[in-house]
N, C-alpha and C positions, 0 to 999 in steps of 0.2 A: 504494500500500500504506500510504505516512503517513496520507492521507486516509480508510480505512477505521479504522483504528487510533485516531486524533484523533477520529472519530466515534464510534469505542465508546467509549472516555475521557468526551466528552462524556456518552453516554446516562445513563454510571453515574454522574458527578457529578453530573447531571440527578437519578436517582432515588435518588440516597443524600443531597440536601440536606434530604427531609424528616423523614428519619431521623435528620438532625443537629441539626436542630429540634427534634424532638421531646425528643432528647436533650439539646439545653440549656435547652430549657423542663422535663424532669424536671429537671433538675441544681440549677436555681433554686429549683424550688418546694420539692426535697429539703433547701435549703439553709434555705427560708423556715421551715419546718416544725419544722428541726432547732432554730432559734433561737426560734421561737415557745414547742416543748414546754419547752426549757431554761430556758425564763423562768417556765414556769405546772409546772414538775417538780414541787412541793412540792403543790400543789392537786389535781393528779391523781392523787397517790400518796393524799391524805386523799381523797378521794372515789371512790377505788377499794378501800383497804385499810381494815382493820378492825385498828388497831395503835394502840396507846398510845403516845408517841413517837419512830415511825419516820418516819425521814429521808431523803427524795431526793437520790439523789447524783449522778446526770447520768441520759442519755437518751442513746440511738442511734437514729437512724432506718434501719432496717434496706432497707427497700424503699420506691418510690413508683412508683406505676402509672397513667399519667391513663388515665382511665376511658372518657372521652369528651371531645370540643372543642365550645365553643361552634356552633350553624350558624352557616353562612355566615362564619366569622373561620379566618384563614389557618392559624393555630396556631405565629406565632414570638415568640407572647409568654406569660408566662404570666395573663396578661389572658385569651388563649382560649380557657381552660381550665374546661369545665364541670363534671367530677366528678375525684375521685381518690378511691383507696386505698391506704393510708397504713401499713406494717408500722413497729412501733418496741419497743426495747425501754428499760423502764424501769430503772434500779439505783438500789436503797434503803440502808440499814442499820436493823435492825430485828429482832422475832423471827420466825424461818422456821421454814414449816411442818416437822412431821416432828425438828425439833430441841432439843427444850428444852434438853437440856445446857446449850446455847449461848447465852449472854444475850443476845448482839446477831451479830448477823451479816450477808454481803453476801446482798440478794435481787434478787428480778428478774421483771419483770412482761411477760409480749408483749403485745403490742395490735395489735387490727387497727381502724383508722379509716376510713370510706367519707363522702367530704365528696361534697356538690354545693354550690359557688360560687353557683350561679343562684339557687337554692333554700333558700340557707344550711339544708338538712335534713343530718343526721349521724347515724349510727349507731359505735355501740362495742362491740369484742368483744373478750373477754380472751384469747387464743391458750394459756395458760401461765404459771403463776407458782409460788413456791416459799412464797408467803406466803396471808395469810388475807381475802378478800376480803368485803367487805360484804353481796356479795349471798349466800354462802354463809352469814354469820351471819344474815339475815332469813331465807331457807329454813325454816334450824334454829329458827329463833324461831315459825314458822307453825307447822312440827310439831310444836314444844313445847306451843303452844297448843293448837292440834287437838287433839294425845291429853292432853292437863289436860283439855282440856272435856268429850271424850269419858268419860273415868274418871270422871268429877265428873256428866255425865248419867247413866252407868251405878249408881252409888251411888245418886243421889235417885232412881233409878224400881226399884232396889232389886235391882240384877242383879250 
């Protein structure tokens, strides 16, 4: 009966070490990540937001998901590691959307990142934020243009 027992013990240690792997190849690269965004926090808040003096005030990396493992590498490092997706949030001080009252206040940016290591290719998306992004001020800038020019054809052909 030890002998049946001792072998099921085995099996699950057996199929829970790659689980453990993985989970400390996430823990690392959550750790890498964390320290990376915290160093470049100020760059990605200017090149996200559309703010006249607003400042980054830390970073949380909320989730990390690897995506997929290099072929043929074992996956206990995170060397093996070929894609992730990356959830983090940002915190600013700055003007938020929705508040003018408030001169300055705390904001907060989601982001979802999707890396491939192999391919150094990246994608960015905003999940969420309380403040004013850049790509919404170009939008508004297109359609500002748009209907000026439209308004401005419809006078000179006299409509």
């Amino acid at each position: 009966m030890w002998i049946i027992g001792g072998i099921a013990v085995a099996v699950i240690l057996v199929l829970a070490i790659p689980a453990f792997q993985a989970s400390h190849v996430n823990s690392a690269l959550a750790a890498q990540w964390q320290e990376g965004l915290n160093a470049d926090k100020q760059t990605l808040f200017d090149d996200l937001h559309f703010s006249l003096g607003g400042t980054a005030t830390s970073v949380s990396v909320d989730d990390l998901t690897i995506d997929s493992w290099k072929p043929g590498h074992s996956g206990n490092t995170s060397n093996d590691v070929q894609a992730v997706t990356v959830r983090f949030t940002l915190y600013w001080q700055g003007k938020v959307e929705h508040r003018p009252d408030l001169n300055e206040s705390i904001g907060y940016t989601k982001v979802e990142v999707k890396y491939n290591y192999e391919t150094d290719a990246a994608s960015l998306r905003v999940l969420d934020t309380n403040g004013h992004l850049k790509e919404d001020l170009n939008r508004a800038m297109e359609k500002a243009a748009f209907d000026f020019g439209r308004q401005i054809g419809k006078q000179i052909m006299g409509q």
